[in-house]
C-alpha positions as CSV (number, residue, x, y, z in Angstrom):
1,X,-12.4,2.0,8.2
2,X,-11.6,0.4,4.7
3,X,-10.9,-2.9,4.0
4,X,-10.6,-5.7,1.9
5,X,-13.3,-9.1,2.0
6,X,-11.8,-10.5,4.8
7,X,-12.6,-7.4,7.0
8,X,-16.0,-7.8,6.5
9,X,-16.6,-10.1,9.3
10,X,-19.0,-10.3,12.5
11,X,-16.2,-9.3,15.0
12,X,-14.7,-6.4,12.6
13,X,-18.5,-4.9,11.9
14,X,-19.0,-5.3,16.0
15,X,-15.6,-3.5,17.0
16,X,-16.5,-0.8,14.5
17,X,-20.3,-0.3,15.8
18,X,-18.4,-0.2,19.4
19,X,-16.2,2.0,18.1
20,X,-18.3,4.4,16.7
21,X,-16.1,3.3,13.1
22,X,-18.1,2.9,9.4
23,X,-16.7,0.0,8.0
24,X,-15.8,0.3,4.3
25,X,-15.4,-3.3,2.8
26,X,-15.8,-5.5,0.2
27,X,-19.0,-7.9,0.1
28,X,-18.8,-11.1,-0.4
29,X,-21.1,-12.5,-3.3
30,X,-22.8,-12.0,-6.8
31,X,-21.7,-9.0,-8.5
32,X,-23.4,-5.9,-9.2
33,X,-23.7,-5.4,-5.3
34,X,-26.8,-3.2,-5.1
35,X,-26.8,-2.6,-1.2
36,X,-26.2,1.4,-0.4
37,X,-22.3,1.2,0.2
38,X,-22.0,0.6,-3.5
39,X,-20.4,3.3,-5.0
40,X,-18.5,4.6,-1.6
41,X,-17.1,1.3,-1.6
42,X,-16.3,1.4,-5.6
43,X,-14.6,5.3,-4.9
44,X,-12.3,4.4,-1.9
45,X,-11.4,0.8,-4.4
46,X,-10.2,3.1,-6.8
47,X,-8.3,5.2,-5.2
48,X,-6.2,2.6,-3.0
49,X,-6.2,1.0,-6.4
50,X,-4.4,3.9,-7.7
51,X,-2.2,4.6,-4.9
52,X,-1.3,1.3,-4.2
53,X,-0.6,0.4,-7.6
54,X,2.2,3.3,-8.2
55,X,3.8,3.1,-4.9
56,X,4.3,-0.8,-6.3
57,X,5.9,0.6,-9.7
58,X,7.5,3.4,-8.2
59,X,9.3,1.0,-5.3
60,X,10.3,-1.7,-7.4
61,X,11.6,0.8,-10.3
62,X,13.7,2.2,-8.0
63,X,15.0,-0.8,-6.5
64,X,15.0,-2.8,-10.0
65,X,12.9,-6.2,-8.7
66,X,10.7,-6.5,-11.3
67,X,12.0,-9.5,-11.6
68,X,14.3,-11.6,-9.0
69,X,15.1,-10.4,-6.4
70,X,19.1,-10.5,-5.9
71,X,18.7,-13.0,-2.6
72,X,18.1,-17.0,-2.1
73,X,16.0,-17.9,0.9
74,X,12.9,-16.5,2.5
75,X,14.8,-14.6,5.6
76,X,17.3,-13.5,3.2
77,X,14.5,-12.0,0.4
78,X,12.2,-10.3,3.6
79,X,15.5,-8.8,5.2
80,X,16.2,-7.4,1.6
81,X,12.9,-6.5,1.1
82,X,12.5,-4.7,4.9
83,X,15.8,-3.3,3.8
84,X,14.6,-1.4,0.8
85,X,11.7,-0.4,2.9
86,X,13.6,1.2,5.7
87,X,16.1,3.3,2.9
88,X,13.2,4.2,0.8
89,X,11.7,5.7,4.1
90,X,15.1,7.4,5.3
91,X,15.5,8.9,1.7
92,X,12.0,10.4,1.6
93,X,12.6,11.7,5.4
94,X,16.1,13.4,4.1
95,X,14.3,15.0,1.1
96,X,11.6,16.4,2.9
97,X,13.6,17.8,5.3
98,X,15.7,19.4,2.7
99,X,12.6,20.7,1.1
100,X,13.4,18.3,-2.3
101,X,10.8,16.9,-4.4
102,X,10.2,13.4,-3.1
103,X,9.7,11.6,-6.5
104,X,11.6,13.5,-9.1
105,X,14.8,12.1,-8.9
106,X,14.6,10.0,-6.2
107,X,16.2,7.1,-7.9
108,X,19.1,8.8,-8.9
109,X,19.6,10.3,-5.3
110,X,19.5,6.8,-3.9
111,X,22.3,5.6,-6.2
112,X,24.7,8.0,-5.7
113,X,24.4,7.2,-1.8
């Protein structure tokens, strides 16, 4: 399982023993960590770095919130928010059903809708 500092705690490590899981998470204290999750732990940061990062970019290109968000309130911003979620999901569906590329173009496809 990989996770972020506040995963590595006494009850997650325990559910994951009990579990038969390999916790994957960031250690708390001095850096360099020299303990022998090191570099599995630096490889799987990276990645969801990587992955997390353009998924950000590519969601809020297509939905232009780089900036404010076009809403006032906190219920108003999370339903836009859960809102851009839910079409970004049902355009990916319809492309891959179609057999479409699922990037190239996207935003395009979701502004002539």
């Amino acid at each position: 399982m990989l996770g972020d500092r506040h995963y590595n705690a006494p009850n997650v490590r325990a559910e994951c023993t009990r579990t038969g899981r390999i916790l994957v998470a960031t250690r708390y204290g001095r850096y360099p960590h020299t303990d022998s999750g090191v570099e599995v732990r630096r490889i799987f940061h990276k990645l969801r770095s990587l992955a997390s990062e353009n998924f950000n970019e590519h969601f809020k290109g297509i939905f232009d919130s780089h900036g404010q968000v076009p809403t006032k309130g906190l219920a108003n911003t999370q339903r836009f928010v859960l809102s851009a979620i839910w079409v970004y999901q049902l355009a990916l569906l319809y492309r891959f059903q179609n057999g479409l590329s699922l990037n190239v173009g996207l935003k395009a496809f979701l502004k002539a809708a």
